[in-house]
C-alpha positions in Angstrom: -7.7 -20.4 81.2 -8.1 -23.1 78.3 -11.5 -24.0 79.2 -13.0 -20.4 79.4 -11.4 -19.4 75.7 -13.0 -22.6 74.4 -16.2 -22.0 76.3 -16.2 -17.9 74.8 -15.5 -19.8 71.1 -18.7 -22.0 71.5 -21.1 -19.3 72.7 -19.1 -17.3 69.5 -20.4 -20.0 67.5 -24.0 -20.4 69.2 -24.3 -16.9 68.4 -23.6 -17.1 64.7 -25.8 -20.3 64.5 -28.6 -18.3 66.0 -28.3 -14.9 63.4 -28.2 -17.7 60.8 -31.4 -19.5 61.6 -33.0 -15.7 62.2 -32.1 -14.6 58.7 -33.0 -17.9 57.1 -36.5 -18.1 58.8 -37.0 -14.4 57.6 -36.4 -15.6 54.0 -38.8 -18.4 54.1 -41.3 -16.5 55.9 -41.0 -14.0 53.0 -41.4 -16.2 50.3 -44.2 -17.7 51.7 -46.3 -14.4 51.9 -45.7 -13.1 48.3 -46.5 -9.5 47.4 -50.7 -9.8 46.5 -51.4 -12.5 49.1 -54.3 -12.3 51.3 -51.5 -11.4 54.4 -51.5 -7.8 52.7 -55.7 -7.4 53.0 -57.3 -6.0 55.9 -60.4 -8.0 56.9 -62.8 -5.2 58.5 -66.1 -4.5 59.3 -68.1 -1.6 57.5 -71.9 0.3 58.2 -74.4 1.9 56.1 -77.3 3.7 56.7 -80.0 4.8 54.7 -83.3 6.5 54.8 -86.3 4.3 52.8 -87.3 0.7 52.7 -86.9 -0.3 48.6 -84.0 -1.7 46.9 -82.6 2.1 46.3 -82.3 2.3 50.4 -80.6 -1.1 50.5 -78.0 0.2 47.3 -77.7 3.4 49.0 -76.4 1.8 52.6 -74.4 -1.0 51.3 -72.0 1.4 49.2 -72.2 3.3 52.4 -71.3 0.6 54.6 -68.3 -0.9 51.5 -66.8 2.9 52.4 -66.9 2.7 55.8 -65.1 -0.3 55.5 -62.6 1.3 53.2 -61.8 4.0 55.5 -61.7 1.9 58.5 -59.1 -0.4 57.0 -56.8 3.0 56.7 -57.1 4.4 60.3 -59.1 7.4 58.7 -61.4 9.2 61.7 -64.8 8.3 60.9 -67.6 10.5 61.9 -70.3 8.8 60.1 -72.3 7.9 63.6 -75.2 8.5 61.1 -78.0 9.4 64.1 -81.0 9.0 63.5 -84.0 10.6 65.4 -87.7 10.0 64.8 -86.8 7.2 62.2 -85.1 10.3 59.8 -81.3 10.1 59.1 -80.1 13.3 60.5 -75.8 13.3 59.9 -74.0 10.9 57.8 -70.9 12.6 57.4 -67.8 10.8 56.5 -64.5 11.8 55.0 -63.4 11.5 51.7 -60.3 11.4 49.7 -60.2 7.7 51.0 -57.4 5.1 49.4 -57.9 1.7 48.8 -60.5 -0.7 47.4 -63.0 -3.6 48.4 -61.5 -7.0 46.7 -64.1 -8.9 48.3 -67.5 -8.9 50.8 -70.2 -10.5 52.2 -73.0 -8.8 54.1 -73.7 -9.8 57.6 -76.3 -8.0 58.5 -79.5 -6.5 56.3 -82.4 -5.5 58.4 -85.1 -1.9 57.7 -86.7 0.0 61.2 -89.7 1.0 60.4 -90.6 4.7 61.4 -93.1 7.1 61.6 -92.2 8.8 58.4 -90.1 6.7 56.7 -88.3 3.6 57.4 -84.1 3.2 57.5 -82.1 0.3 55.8 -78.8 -0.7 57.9 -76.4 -2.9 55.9 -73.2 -4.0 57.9 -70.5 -6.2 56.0 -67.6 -7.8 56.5 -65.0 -6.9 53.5 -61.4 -7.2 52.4 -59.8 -4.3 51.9 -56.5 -3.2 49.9 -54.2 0.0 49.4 -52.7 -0.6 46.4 -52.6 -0.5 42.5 -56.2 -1.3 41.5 -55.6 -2.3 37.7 -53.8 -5.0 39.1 -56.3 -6.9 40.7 -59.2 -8.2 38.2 -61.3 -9.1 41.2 -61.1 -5.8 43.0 -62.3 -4.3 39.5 -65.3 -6.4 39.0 -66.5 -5.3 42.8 -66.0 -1.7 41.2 -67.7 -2.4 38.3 -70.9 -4.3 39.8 -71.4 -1.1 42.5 -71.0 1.3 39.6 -73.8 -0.6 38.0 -72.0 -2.5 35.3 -71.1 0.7 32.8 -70.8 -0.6 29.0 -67.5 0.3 27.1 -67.4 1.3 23.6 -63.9 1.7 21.4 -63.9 4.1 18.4 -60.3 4.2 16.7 -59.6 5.4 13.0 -57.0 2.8 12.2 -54.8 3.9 8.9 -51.2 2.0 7.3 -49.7 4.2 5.2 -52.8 7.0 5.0 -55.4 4.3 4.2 -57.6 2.6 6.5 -55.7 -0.1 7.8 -58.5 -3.9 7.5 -59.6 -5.9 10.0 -59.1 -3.3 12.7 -56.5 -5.0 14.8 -55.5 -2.4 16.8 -59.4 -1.8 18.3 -59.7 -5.4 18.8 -56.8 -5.6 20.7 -57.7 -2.6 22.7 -61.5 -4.5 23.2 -59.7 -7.6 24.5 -57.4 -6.0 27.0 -60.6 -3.7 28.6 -62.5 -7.5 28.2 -60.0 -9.2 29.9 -60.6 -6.2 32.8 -64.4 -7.4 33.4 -65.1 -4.8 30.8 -68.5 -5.1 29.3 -67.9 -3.4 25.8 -70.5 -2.3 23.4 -70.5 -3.0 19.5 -68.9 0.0 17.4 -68.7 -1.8 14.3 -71.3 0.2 12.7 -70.1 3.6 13.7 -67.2 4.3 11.5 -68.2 8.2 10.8 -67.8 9.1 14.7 -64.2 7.7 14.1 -62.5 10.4 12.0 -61.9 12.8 14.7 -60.6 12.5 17.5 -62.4 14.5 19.9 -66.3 13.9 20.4 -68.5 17.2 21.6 -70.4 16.5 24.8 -73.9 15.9 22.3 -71.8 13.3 20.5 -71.2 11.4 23.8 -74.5 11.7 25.1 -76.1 10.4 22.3 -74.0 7.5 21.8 -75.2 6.6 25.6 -78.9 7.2 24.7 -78.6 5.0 21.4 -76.1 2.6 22.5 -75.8 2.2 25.9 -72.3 3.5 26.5 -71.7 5.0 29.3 -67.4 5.1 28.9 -66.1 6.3 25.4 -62.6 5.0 24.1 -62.0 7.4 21.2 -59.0 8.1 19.3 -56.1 6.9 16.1 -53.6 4.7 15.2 -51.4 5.1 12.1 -48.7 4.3 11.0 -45.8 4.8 8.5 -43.4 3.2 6.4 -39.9 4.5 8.2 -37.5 2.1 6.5 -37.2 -0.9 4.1 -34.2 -2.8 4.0 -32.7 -6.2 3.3 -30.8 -8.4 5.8 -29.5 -12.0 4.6 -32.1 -12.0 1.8 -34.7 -11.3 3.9 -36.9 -8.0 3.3 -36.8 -6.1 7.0 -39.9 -2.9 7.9 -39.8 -0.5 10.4 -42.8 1.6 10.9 -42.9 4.5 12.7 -46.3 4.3 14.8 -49.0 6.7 16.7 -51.8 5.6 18.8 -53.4 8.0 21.1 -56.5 7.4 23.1 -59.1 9.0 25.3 -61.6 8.2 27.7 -64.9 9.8 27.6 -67.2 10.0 30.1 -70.1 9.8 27.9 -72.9 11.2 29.4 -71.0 14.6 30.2 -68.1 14.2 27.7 -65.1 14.7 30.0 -62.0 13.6 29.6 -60.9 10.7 31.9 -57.7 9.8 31.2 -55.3 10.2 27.8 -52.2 9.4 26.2 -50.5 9.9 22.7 -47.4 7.9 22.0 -45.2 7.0 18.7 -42.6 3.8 18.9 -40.9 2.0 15.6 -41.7 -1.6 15.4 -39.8 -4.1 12.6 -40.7 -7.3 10.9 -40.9 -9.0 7.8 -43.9 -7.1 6.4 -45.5 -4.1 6.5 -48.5 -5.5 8.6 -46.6 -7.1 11.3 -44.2 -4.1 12.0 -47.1 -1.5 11.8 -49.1 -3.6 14.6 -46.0 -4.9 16.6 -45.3 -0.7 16.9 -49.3 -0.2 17.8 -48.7 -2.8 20.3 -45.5 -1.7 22.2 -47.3 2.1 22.0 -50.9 0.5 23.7 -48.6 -1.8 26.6 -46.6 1.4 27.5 -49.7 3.4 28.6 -52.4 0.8 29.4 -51.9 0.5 32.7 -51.6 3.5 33.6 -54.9 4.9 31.0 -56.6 2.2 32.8 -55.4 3.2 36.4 -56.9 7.1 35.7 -60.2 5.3 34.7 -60.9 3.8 37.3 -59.3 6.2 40.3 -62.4 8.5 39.2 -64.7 6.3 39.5 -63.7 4.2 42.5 -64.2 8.0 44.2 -67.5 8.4 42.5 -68.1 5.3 44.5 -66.3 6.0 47.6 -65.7 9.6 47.6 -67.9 11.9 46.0 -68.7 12.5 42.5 -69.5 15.8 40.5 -72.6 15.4 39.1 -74.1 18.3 36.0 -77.8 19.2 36.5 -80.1 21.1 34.4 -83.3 23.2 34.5 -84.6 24.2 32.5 -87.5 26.8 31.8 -86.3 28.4 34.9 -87.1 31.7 35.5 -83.7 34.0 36.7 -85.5 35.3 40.3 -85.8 31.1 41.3 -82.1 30.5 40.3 -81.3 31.1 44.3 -84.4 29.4 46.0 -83.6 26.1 43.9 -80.2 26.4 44.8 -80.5 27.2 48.3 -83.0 23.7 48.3 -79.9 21.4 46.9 -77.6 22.3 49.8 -80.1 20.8 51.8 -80.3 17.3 49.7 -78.6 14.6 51.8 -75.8 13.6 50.0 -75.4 16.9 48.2 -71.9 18.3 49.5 -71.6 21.7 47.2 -73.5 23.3 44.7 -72.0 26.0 42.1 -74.2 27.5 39.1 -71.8 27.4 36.0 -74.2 28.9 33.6 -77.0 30.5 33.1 -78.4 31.1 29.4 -82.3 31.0 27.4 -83.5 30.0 30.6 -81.6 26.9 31.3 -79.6 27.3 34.8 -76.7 24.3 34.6 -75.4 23.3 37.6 -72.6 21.1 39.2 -72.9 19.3 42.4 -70.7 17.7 44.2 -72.5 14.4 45.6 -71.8 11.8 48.4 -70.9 8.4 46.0 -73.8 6.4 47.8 -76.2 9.1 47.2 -76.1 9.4 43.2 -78.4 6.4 42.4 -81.6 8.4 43.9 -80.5 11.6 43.8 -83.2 12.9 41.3 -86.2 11.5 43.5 -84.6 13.6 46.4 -84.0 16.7 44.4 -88.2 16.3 43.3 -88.8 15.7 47.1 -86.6 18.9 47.8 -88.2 21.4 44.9 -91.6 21.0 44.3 -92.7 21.9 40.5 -90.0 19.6 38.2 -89.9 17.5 35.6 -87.4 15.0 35.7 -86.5 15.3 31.3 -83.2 12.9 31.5 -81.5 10.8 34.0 -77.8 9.1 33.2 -74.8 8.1 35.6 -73.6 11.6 35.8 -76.2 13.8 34.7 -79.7 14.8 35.6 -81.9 17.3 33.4 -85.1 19.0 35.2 -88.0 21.3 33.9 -89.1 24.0 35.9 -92.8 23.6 35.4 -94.7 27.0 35.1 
């Protein structure tokens, strides 16, 4: 009887041991994959095709192949078998409303079929993929940049202490250095200090700073600040300033609004300076993240989604309104078309376009409707003449 309690105690104990050595290897096994490793990324394969031979094909299937990769990564059904009969890309339909982001890729695989017609590009690669907070992965954000096509960044902020203009602009400098810090490339401002007393630009305002400048993202917007209280502790003079920085993102060559945020904190210090920027500071780190987030959600979907894209024409008589719009439904890429105005002539247009399809989207809308004149071409806009 003395033997089988003892021999119940040490499997008892044998037990415990094990659960204890379980637990612990969980911990260490934890710590050694932190949150951000490369055990959280999916290494898949992606495929794009495209219909041409030049460098626009190649573009065209390798964003085509990066979101095949995307959507791979997430178990989304892909239907993107893209068939092709007699050389011609017949169906390359794929989902959108896909999550997640390339952090990294290689291509394996770059080859061009000739046909009879025209030839087809196939890019495969081979790409790490990840669901989660893209503003907090600067290497995820410069892929996103460089497939976008390396958009330049301007800041325009009306800085004022006390109603007058605050020097040395601190508050846009540190607004420049966090977007830098992003793989931002930013444009000079320093000569545009008219455009910076409103807040809000008008969509000819935006377009003509990318035409001028170069800038195809617009930060826009004020920071002041205001003596709140003055008061004396131990001798020493103390500031608070009450503080309001608010900020938005312009898509420059359509002027919408991409993201926004107005916020007012107090900030203290031994001067007036220090308190009004410490304020400016604490309102700029409380929305950053997410302003920067909004920015670029829209345009990893431009990329791996579909973007809406304005188009004009202009000179366009009323009875050819529906034979040019019939002809963009049938523009690979082009998912929907909707006629938003029609006024002197000039039909506008929104389209809602496969992200891998943008870049040669006005060649193909030329190749679709004979009788234009391609007047303007930007990221996000495309302005035709209907020649008579």
């Amino acid at each position: 009887m003395i033997s089988i309690m003892r021999m119940l105690k040490q499997s008892r104990w044998c037990f415990l041991l094990c659960v204890t050595l379980l637990v612990f290897s969980k911990l260490l096994s934890a710590q050694s994959a932190p949150m951000g490793s490369d055990s959280e990324y999916k290494e898949v394969e992606g495929v794009g095709i495209a219909s041409g031979k030049d460098q626009a094909a190649h573009d065209q299937a390798l964003l085509r192949a990066l979101r095949n990769a995307v959507e791979r990564s997430v178990g989304v059904m892909v239907t993107s078998e893209s068939l092709v009969k007699n050389s011609q890309l017949l169906e390359d339909t794929i989902y959108s409303k896909v999550q997640g982001y390339v952090k990294e890729y290689v291509v394996t695989e770059d080859t061009v079929t000739p046909g009879e017609e025209s030839s087809v590009c196939r890019v495969k690669v081979k790409a790490k993929v990840l669901q989660t907070q893209l503003e907090s992965d600067l290497q995820g954000i410069q892929v996103l940049i460089q497939v976008k096509g390396n958009p330049k960044t301007m800041v325009l902020l009306e800085e004022q202490l006390d109603s007058t203009y605050a020097t040395g602009q601190p508050t846009t400098h540190m607004i420049e250095n966090f977007f830098t810090s992003k793989a931002f490339h930013l444009v000079d401002s320093s000569q545009l200090e008219a455009l910076k007393d409103n807040t809000d630009l008008t969509a000819e305002q935006t377009q003509s700073l990318k035409s001028r400048y170069g800038a195809d993202l617009i930060l826009k917007g004020n920071a002041s600040s205001q003596l709140a209280s003055q008061t004396i502790a131990y001798g020493v003079p103390v500031y608070a300033y009450s503080a309001t920085l608010s900020l938005k993102a312009f898509q420059a060559d359509t002027g919408v609004i991409l993201a926004s945020f107005t916020e007012t904190t107090l900030g203290r210090a031994g001067s007036a300076n220090e308190a009004s920027q410490k304020a400016l500071s604490q309102a700029f780190e409380k929305n950053r993240d997410v302003f920067l987030q909004s920015i670029l959600e829209v345009w990893r979907n431009s990329v791996f989604n579909t973007s809406e894209i304005m188009v004009t024409f202009s000179k366009c008589p009323a009875d050819k309104r529906s034979v040019i719009m019939t002809a963009l439904k049938s523009v690979d890429g082009v998912k929907n078309v909707r006629e938003n105005n029609y006024k002197n002539s000039i039909s506008e247009l929104s389209l809602e376009v496969d992200g891998s399809a943008i870049k040669t989207l006005d060649q193909k809308i030329i190749e679709s409707i004979h009788g234009l004149l391609l007047t303007s071409k930007s990221g996000n806009r495309l302005d035709f003449e209907v020649k008579q």
